[in-house]
N, C-alpha and C positions, 0 to 999 in steps of 0.2 A: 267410715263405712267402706270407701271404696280405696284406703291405702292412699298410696300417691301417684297415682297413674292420674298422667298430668290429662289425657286424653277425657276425665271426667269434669275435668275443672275448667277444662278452655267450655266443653258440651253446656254448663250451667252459665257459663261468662256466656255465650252465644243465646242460650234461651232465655237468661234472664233481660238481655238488648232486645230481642225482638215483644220479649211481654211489655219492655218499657215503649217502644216505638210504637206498638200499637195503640197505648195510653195517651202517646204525647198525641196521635191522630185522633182520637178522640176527644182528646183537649183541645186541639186545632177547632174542632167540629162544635164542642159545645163553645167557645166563644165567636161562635158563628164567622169562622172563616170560611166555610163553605164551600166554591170549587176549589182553592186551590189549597185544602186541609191535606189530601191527599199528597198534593206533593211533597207537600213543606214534612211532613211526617214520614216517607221515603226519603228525601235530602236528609232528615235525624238518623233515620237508619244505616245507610252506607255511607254517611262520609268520611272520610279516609282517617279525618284529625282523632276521630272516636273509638281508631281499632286501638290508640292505646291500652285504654279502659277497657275494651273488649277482649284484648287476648292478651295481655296481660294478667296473671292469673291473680295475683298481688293486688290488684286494682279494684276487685269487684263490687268494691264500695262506694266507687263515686256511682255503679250503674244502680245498686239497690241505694242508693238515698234521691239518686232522681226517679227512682221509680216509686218510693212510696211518697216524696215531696208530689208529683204528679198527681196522682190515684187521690191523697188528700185534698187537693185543689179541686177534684172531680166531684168530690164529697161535699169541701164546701159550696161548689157549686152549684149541687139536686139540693142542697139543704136552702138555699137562699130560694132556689127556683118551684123549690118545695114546700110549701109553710108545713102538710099531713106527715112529711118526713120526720121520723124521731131516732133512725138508724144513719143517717148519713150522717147527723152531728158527732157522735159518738168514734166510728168509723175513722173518721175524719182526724178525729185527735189520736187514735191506737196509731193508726198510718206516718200522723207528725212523729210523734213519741219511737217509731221503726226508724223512721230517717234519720234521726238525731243519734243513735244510738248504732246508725250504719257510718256517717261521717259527720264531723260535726257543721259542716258547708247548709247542710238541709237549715240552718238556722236561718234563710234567704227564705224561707216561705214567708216569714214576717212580714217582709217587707213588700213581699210581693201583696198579700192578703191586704196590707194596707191600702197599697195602689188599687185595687180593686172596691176596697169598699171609696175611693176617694172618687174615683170615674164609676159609681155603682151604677148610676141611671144612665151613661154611654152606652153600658153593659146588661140594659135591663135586671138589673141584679135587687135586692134587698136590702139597703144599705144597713137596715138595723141587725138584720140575721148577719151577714157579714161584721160585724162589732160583736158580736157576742160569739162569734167563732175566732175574732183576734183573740181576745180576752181571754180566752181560757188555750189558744195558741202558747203566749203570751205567759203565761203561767205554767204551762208545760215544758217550756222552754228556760223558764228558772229551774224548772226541778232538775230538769239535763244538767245546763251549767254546775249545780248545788251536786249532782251526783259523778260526775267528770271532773271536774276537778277540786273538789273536796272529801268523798267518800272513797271514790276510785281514780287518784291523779295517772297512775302509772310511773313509768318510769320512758325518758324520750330522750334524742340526741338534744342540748340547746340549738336551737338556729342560729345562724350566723345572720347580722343585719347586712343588706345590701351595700351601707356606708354608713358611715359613724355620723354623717352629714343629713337631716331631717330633708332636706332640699333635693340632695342626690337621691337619696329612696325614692321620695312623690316623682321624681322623672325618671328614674330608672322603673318604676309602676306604671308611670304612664305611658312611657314606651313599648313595655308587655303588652299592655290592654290591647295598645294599638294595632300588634304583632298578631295578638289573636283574634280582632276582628277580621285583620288581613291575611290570615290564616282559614278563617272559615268560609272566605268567599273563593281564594285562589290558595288552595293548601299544596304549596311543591317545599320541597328542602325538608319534608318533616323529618323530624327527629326525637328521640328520645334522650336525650341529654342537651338541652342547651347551653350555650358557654354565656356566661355572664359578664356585661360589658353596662360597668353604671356607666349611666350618664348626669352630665351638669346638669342645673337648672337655668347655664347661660348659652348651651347650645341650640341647634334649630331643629336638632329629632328633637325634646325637650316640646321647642314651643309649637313646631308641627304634631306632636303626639297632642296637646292640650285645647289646641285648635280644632283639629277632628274628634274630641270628644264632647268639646261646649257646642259645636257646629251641629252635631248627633242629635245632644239634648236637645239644642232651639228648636230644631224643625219638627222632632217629634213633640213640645209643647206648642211650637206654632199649631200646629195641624192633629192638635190632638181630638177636635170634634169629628173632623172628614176619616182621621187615621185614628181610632181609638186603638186597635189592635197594634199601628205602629210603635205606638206610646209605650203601651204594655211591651211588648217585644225588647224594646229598648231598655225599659227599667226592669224587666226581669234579667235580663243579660245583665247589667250593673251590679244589680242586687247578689246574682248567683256568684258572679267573679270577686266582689270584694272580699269575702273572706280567706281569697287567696291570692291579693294584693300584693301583700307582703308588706302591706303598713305595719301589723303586726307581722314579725316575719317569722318566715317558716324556714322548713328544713329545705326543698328543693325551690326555689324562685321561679319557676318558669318551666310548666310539664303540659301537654297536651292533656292527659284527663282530665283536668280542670275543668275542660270545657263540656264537659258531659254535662252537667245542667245547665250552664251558660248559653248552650247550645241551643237547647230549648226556645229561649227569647228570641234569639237570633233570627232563627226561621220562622220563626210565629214573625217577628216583623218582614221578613223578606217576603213571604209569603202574603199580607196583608197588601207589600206594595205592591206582585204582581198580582192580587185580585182588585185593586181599583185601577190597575190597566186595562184589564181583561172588562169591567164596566165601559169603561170610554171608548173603546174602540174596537172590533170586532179583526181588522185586520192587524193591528198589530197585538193585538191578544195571540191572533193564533203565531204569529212571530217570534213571538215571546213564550209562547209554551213551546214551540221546539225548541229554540234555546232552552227552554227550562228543562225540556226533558235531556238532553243532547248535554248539559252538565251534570243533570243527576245520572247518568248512566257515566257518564268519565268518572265522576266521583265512585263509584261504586267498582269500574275498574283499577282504579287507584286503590280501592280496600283489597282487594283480590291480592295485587300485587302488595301492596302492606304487610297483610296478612302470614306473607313468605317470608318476609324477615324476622317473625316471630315463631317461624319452627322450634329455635333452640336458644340457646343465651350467646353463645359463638357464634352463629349465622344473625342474630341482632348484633352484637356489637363491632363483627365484622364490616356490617352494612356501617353504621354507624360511623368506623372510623374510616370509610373509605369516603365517607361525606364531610367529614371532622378531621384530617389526618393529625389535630394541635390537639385532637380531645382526650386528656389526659385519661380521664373517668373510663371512656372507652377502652384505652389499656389496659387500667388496672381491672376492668373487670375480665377481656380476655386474659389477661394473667390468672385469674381463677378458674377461668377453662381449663390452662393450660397446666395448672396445677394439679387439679381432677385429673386429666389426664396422663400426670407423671412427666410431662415435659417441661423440667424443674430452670433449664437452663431459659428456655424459651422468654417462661416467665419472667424470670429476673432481670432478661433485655428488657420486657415493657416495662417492667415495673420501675427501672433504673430511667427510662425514655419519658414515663409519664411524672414521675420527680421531680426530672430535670425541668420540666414544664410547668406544672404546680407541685413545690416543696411540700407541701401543708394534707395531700391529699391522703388521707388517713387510711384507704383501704386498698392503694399502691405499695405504701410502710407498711401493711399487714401483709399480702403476697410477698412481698418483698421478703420477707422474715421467713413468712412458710418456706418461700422457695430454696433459701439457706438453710433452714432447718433439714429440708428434704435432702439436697445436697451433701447430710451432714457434716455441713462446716457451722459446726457447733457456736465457738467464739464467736461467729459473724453476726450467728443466730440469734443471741442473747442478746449481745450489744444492740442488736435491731431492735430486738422484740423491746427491752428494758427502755429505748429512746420514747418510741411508740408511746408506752406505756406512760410516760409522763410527759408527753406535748398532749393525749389526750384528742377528743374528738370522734370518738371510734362510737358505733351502732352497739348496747348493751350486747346482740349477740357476738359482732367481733370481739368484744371487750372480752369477753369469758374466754374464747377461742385461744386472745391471744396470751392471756393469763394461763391457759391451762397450757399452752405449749412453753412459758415458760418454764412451770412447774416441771415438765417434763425431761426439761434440757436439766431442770437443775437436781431434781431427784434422777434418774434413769444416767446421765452423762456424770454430771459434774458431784457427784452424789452428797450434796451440800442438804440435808434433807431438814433443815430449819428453814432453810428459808425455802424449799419445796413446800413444805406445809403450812406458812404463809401465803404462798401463792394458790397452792390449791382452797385454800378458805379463801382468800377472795373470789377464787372462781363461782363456789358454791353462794357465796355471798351476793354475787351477781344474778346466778342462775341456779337456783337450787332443784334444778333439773336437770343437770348437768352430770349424770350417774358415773363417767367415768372419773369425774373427779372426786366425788365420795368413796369409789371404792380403792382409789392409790393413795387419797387420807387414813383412809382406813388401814392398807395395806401397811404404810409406813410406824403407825402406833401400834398395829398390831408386832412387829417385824422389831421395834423400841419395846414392847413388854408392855408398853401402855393399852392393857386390852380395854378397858372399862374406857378409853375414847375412842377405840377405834368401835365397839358396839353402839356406843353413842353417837356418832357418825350412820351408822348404817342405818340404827332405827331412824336416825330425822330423813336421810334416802326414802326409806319404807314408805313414811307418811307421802312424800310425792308419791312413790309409784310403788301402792299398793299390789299385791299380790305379788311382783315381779319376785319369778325364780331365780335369776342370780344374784339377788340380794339375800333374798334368806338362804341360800344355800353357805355365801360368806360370811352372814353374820351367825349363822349356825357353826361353822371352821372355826369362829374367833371366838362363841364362847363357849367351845367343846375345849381352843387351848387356855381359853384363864381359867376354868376350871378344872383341867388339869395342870396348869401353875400353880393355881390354891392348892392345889393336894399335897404339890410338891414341897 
């Protein structure tokens, strides 16, 4: 609707935060947190760790999946608190069924709904309405699975596992978790590319990370009558991060949006413990509400200033490697600035700098290539692109990109146009969206006397992208010439 003017898509990423932060204070409120609902729902809103997900335009998934996981919880709630209700149940399951299908993390309601119907009478709750909205949770949640990855798998980069070592993972996991507890209370160093450093299962981050989370759990099962809400807090934080554990692993190990629903639990407990301070003692309640306030206003200067380094992809990565000057990824991606921008040499320094630092980084080898290709140093270009191509690891869309620049050195330079038209079908193969590559397959059968494939070519173009005039304009060219070839 509105193009790509990125100025509407940060606008929706901002409105869609604040529709969520006023749910999660609502949520605060109906599990009767009460005075200090308010803050713990301001703490969600401007803490610093969350502008990833907020102005990141790419991200906007992890905020719509906490925000219909939320909204649904609200629903199972009036339905439990409601028996006359026959609209919150219903409500409730559209809402799951939105999250799942925004990212598949919302699958963390589960588990939460469980804990809820398990502490139902802490919670003044229904236990039995609560079991009959897991239930059909629960069976909503197989149709996702059954329709993701088996009707509609996609196509994805594989992840790379932390360590081929079961033991290094679980501690290199536990170490995260811990990173991001200690992140959400005192968030400095933030970053958007973490560097990855497993750890043993015999070192003492290891058994320090394993400590502070059985330490976590105890106290919140110790105290889970006086802290019900602390409990909750705690098992929703859990619940909402394991799916991005990396037990099963994933493509990035360790990103601040993550914690966009995680977050959630976090402050529902923090907030729970500073309302049974605020119970005990009147002066140091108010003690503790300026500190409370006096941190959520830092944090909220902290987003301000966050905020800045997400102007552009060069002012993020710049910040980036001025905080990282070892972070490879940060290179290669200012290598793509600098390629945009025609500053082909430039690039080639980072892209050669962050190589030399991780071999393996597949979209340093991809700049790297372009930047040669730009330079037209042909030979250099191919040899890149061609290594590239078979150590493998690239994003479906790099993949096409670097396929079709192949094609290009090898039709347009080296005019070897057999194996130009192998390249360019894989590209199409990859991305059958990809129109300038159907139209220099085309060009080249056409250009061979092979019109009846280069038409054939064009119309499969067509079916993507109906109506488009320079397709029928070209395939109108190629069969105004085999028809007069046949004549001939």
């Amino acid at each position: 609707v509105f193009g790509k003017n990125p100025f509407v898509f940060h606008l929706f990423g901002v409105l869609m935060h604040a529709i969520t932060a006023a749910l999660v204070t609502r949520l605060y409120q109906a599990l009767s947190l009460r005075a200090w609902a308010l803050w713990a729902g301001a703490a969600f809103a401007v803490h610093p760790l969350l502008s990833e997900a907020v102005c990141g335009i790419g991200f906007c998934e992890d905020i719509l999946a906490a925000l219909f996981v939320v909204a649904s919880i609200l629903c199972v709630l009036h339905h439990s608190n409601n028996p006359s209700s026959f609209v919150a149940l219903p409500f409730s399951m559209i809402l799951f069924v939105f999250a799942l299908f925004s990212k598949e993390s919302a699958i963390a309601l589960i588990p939460i709904v469980v804990f809820l119907g398990w502490l139902a009478p802490l919670f003044c709750l229904n236990r039995q309405r609560i079991l009959v909205c897991l239930a059909l949770l629960v069976l909503l949640a197989l149709f996702y699975l059954w329709v993701r990855f088996v009707v509609m798998p996609g196509t994805a980069v594989p992840a790379v596992p932390l360590d081929r070592n079961p033991a290094v993972v679980l501690a290199t996991s536990a170490r995260i978790l811990l990173s991001y507890l200690g992140r959400l209370i005192w968030p400095a160093n933030i970053s958007v590319n973490y560097l990855m450093h497993p750890v043993s299962a015999a070192t003492w981050i290891f058994l320090m990370s394993v400590a502070a989370h059985l330490l976590l759990i105890a106290i919140a099962l110790v105290f889970r009558r006086r802290l019900p809400l602390f409990l909750l807090g705690v098992f929703w934080f859990y619940s909402a991060v394991a799916p991005v554990s990396n037990i099963v692993p994933i493509f990035n190990p360790e990103a601040d949006r993550y914690l966009y629903l995680p977050a959630i639990g976090c402050f529902l407990a923090v907030g729970s413990l500073l309302e049974h301070v605020h119970v005990k003692s009147l002066i140091v309640a108010r003690l503790v509400s300026i500190a409370a306030i006096s941190l959520v206003l830092g944090w909220a200067g902290q987003s301000v200033i966050r905020e800045g380094d997400w102007r552009d992809n060069h002012t993020l990565w710049s910040k980036e490697l001025s905080l990282n000057p070892g972070n490879a990824r940060a290179m290669a991606e200012l290598a793509v600035e600098n390629n945009h921008k025609g500053k082909h040499i430039e690039a080639e320094k980072l892209c050669r700098d962050a190589l030399s630092i991780d071999g393996n980084l597949a979209l340093a080898r991809l700049q790297l290539s372009k930047s040669l290709l730009m330079q037209r140093r042909y030979d250099e270009a191919l040899s890149s692109y061609q290594s590239l191509l078979q150590k493998g690891g690239l994003h479906p869309h790099h993949l096409s990109q670097a396929w079709f620049d192949t094609a290009y050195i090898l039709d347009q330079v080296m005019k070897k146009q057999d194996e130009a038209i192998k390249a360019y079908s894989n590209v199409i193969a990859i991305d059958p969206y990809y129109l300038g590559a159907s139209l220099n397959l085309a060009r080249i059968y056409a250009d061979r006397g092979d019109f009846q494939s280069a038409a054939g070519v064009l119309r499969e173009a067509m079916k993507k992208s109906p109506g488009n005039a320079g397709l029928q304009e070209c395939l109108n060219g190629v069969e105004s010439r085999w028809q007069e070839n046949t004549r001939k």
